[in-house]
GUSEGU-969960 format. One record per residue (C-alpha): x, y, z; residue in three letters; residue number from 0. Coordinates in steps of 0.02 Angstrom, whole numbers, plus 50000, padded with zeros to 5 digits. Layout:
<rs>
<<X, Y, Z>, ALA, NUM> ...
</rs>
This chain:
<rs>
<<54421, 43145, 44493>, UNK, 0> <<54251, 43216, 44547>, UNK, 1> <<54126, 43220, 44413>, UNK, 2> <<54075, 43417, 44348>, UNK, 3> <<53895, 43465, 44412>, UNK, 4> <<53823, 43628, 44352>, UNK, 5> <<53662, 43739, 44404>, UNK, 6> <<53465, 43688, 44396>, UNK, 7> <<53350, 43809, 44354>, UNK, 8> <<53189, 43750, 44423>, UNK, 9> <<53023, 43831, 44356>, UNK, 10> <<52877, 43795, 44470>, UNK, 11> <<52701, 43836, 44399>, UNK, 12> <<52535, 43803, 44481>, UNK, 13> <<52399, 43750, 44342>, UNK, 14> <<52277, 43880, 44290>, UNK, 15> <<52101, 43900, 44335>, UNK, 16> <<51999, 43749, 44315>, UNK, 17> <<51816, 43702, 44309>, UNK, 18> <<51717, 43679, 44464>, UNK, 19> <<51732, 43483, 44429>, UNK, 20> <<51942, 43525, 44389>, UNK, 21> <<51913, 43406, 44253>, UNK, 22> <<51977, 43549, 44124>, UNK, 23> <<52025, 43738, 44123>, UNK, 24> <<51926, 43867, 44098>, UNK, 25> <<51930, 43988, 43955>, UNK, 26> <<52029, 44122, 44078>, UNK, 27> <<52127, 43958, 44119>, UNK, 28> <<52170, 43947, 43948>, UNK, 29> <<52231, 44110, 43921>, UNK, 30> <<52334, 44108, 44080>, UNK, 31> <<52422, 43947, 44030>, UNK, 32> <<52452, 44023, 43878>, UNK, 33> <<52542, 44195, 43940>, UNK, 34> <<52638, 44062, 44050>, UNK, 35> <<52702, 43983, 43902>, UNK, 36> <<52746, 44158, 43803>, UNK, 37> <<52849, 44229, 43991>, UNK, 38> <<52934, 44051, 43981>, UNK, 39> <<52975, 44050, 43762>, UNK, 40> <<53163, 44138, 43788>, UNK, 41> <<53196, 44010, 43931>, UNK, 42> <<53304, 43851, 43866>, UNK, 43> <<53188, 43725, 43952>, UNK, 44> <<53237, 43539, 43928>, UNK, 45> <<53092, 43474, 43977>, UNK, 46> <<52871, 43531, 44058>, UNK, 47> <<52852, 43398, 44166>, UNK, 48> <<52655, 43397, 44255>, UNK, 49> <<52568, 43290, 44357>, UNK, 50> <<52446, 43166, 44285>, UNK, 51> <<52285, 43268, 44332>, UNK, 52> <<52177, 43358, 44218>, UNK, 53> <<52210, 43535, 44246>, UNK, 54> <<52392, 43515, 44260>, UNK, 55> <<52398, 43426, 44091>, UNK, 56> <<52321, 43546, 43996>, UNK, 57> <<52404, 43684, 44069>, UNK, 58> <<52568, 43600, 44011>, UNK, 59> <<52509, 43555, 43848>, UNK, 60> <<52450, 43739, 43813>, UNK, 61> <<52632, 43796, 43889>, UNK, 62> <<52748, 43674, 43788>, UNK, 63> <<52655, 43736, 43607>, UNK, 64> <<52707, 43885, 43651>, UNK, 65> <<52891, 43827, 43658>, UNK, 66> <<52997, 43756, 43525>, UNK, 67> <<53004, 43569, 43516>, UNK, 68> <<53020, 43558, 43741>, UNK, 69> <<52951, 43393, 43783>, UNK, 70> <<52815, 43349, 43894>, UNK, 71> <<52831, 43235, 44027>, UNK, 72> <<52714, 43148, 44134>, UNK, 73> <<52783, 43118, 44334>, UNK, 74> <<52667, 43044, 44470>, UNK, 75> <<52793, 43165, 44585>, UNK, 76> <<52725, 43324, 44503>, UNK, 77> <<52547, 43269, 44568>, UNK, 78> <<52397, 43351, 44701>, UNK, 79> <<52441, 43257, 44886>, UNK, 80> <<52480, 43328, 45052>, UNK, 81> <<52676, 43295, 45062>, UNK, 82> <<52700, 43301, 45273>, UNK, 83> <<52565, 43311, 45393>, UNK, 84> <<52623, 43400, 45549>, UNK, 85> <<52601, 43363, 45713>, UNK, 86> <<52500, 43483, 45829>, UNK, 87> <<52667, 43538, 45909>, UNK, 88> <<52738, 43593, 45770>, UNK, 89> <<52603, 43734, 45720>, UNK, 90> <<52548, 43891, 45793>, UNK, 91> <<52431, 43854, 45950>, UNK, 92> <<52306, 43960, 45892>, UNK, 93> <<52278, 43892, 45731>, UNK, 94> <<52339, 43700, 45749>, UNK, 95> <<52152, 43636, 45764>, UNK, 96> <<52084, 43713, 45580>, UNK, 97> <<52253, 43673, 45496>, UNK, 98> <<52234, 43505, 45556>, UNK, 99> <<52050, 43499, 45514>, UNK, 100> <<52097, 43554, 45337>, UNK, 101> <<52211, 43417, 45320>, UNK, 102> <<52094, 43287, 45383>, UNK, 103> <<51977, 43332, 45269>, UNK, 104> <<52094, 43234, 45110>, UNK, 105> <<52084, 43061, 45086>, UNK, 106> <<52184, 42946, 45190>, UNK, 107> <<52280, 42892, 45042>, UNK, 108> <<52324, 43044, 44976>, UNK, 109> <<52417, 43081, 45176>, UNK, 110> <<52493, 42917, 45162>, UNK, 111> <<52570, 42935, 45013>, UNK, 112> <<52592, 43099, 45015>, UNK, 113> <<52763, 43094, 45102>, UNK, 114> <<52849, 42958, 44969>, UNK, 115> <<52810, 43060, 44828>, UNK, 116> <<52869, 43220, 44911>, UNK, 117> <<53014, 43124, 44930>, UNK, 118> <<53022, 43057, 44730>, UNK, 119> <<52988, 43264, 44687>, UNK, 120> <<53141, 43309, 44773>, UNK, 121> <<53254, 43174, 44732>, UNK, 122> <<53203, 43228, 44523>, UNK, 123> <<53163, 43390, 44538>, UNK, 124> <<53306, 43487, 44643>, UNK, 125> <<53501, 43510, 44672>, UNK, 126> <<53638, 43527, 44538>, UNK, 127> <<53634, 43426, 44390>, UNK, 128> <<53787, 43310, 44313>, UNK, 129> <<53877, 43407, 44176>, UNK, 130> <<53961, 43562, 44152>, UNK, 131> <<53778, 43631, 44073>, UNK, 132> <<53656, 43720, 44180>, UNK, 133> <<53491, 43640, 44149>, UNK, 134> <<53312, 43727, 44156>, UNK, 135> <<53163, 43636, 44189>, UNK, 136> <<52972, 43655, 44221>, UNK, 137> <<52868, 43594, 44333>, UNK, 138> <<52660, 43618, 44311>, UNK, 139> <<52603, 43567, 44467>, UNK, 140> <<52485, 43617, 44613>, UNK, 141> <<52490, 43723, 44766>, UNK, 142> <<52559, 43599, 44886>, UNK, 143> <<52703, 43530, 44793>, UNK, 144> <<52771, 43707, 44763>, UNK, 145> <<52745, 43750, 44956>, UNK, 146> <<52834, 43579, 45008>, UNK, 147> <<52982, 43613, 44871>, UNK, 148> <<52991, 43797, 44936>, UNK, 149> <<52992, 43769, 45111>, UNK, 150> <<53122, 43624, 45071>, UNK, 151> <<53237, 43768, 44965>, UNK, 152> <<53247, 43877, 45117>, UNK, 153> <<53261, 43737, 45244>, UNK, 154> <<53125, 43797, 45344>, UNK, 155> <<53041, 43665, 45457>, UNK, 156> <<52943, 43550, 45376>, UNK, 157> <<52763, 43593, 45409>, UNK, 158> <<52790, 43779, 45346>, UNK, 159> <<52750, 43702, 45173>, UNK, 160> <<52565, 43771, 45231>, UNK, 161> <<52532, 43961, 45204>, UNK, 162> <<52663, 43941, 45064>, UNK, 163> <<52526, 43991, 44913>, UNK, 164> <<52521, 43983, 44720>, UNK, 165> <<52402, 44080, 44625>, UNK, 166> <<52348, 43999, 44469>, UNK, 167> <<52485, 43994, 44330>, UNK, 168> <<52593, 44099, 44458>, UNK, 169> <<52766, 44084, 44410>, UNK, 170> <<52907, 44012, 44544>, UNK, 171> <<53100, 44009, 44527>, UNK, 172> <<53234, 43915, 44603>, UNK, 173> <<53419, 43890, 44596>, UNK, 174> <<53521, 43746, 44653>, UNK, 175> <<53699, 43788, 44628>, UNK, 176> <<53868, 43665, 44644>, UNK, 177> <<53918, 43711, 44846>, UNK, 178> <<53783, 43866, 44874>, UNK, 179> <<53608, 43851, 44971>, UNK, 180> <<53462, 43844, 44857>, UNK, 181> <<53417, 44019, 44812>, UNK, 182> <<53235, 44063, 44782>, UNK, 183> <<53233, 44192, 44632>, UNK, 184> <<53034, 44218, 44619>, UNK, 185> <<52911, 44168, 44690>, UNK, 186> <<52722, 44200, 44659>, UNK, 187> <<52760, 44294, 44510>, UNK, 188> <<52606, 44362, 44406>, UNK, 189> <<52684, 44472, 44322>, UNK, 190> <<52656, 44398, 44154>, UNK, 191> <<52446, 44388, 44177>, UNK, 192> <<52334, 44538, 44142>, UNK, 193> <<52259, 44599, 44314>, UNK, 194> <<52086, 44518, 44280>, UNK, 195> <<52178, 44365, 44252>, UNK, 196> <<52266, 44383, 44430>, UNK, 197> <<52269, 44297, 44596>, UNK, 198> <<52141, 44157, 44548>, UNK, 199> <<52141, 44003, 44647>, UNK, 200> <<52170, 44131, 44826>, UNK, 201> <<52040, 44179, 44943>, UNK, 202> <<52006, 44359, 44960>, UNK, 203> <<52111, 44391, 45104>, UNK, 204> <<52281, 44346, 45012>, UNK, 205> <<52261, 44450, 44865>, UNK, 206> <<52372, 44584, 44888>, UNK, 207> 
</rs>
C-alpha cells in the first residue's frame, strides 16, 4: 500500500532591508519584516525556517512574533551562495561576459558550495509531504535561493535562476501537489508593504 502524501505550501521571503554592513535591518527593514509577519498571521505555518545570516535572522525573528507559537528554525540550506554557475553557452551572447563577471566576483567557496546546498534546499524545502495534511512552511531567505527554487518549480534550465529577483520582504508562493507540476501561486508579491516601503533591494530599472 502506497503511503498518503498531501500538498506543500511553500512561502519564500527575501529578508528586508539591511544595513550597509547587512549585519542588521534597518528601521524600514523592521517594519517590512513586520507587515510580512501580519500578511502571513492567518496562514497555518509549521515552521520560519532562515538562513544563519544576520538579516535573514532577524527578519524571521520579527515574522514568527507575529505568529502564534510557529517555530524558528535555523538551515544552512536557507543561506546567501550562488547555487549553479552557468557555462557561457548557456546564457544570452550578449550578456554572458557581465553575468559571468558578476558571478566571479563571489568567493570561490561560496561557487563551490553553492551547488550542494542548492541541492540540501530542494531535497527539504519542495514536493509533497508524507501525510494526508497539507503542510505550510516559510522560508526567509535571499535573492538567489528563491531564483534557484523558482526556476527549479517551473523546470526552466538551470542558469535562468539569474534575472529571477526578490525585492526585500517580497512575498513568493509555491505548490507541490501529489501527481501535478509545481505551481507557482505568487511571486514578487508586495502587496502587503506601504509604497515607500516597496521594491528595496532592486536597481532602478526593475521597479515597475
Amino acid at each position: 500500500m502506497t503511503a498518503p502524501t498531501a500538498a506543500r505550501y511553500l512561502y519564500l521571503a527575501r529578508h528586508a532591508q539591511a544595513t550597509d554592513d547587512e549585519g542588521a535591518l534597518t528601521e524600514a527593514g523592521r517594519r517590512q519584516a513586520g507587515l510580512l509577519g501580519e500578511r502571513l498571521r492567518g496562514v497555518p505555518l509549521a515552521a520560519v525556517h532562515h538562513g544563519p545570516l544576520a538579516r535573514a535572522a532577524e527578519t524571521a525573528r520579527i515574522v514568527a512574533g507575529r505568529l502564534d507559537g510557529v517555530p524558528l528554525v535555523c538551515d544552512p540550506a536557507a543561506g546567501d551562495y550562488v547555487p549553479y554557475v552557468p557555462g557561457r553557452a548557456e546564457l544570452p551572447a550578449g550578456s554572458a561576459d557581465a553575468m559571468l563577471g558578476f558571478l566571479a566576483g563571489f568567493p570561490a567557496r561560496e561557487r563551490e558550495e553553492g551547488p550542494g546546498l542548492a541541492a540540501a534546499a530542494v531535497a527539504a524545502f519542495t514536493g509533497p509531504v508524507a501525510g494526508d495534511e497539507p503542510r505550510h512552511e516559510l522560508v526567509v531567505t535571499h535573492n538567489f535561493l528563491i531564483g534557484w527554487l523558482v526556476r527549479a518549480a517551473l523546470d526552466a534550465p538551470e542558469a535562468r535562476w539569474m534575472g529571477l529577483n526578490q525585492a526585500n520582504a517580497a512575498l513568493t508562493v509555491i505548490r507541490y501537489s501529489p501527481g501535478r507540476a509545481p505551481a507557482l501561486m505568487l511571486f514578487n508579491d508586495l502587496g502587503h508593504l506601504p509604497p515607500e516601503l516597496r521594491w528595496t533591494g532592486f536597481p532602478p530599472e526593475l521597479r515597475v
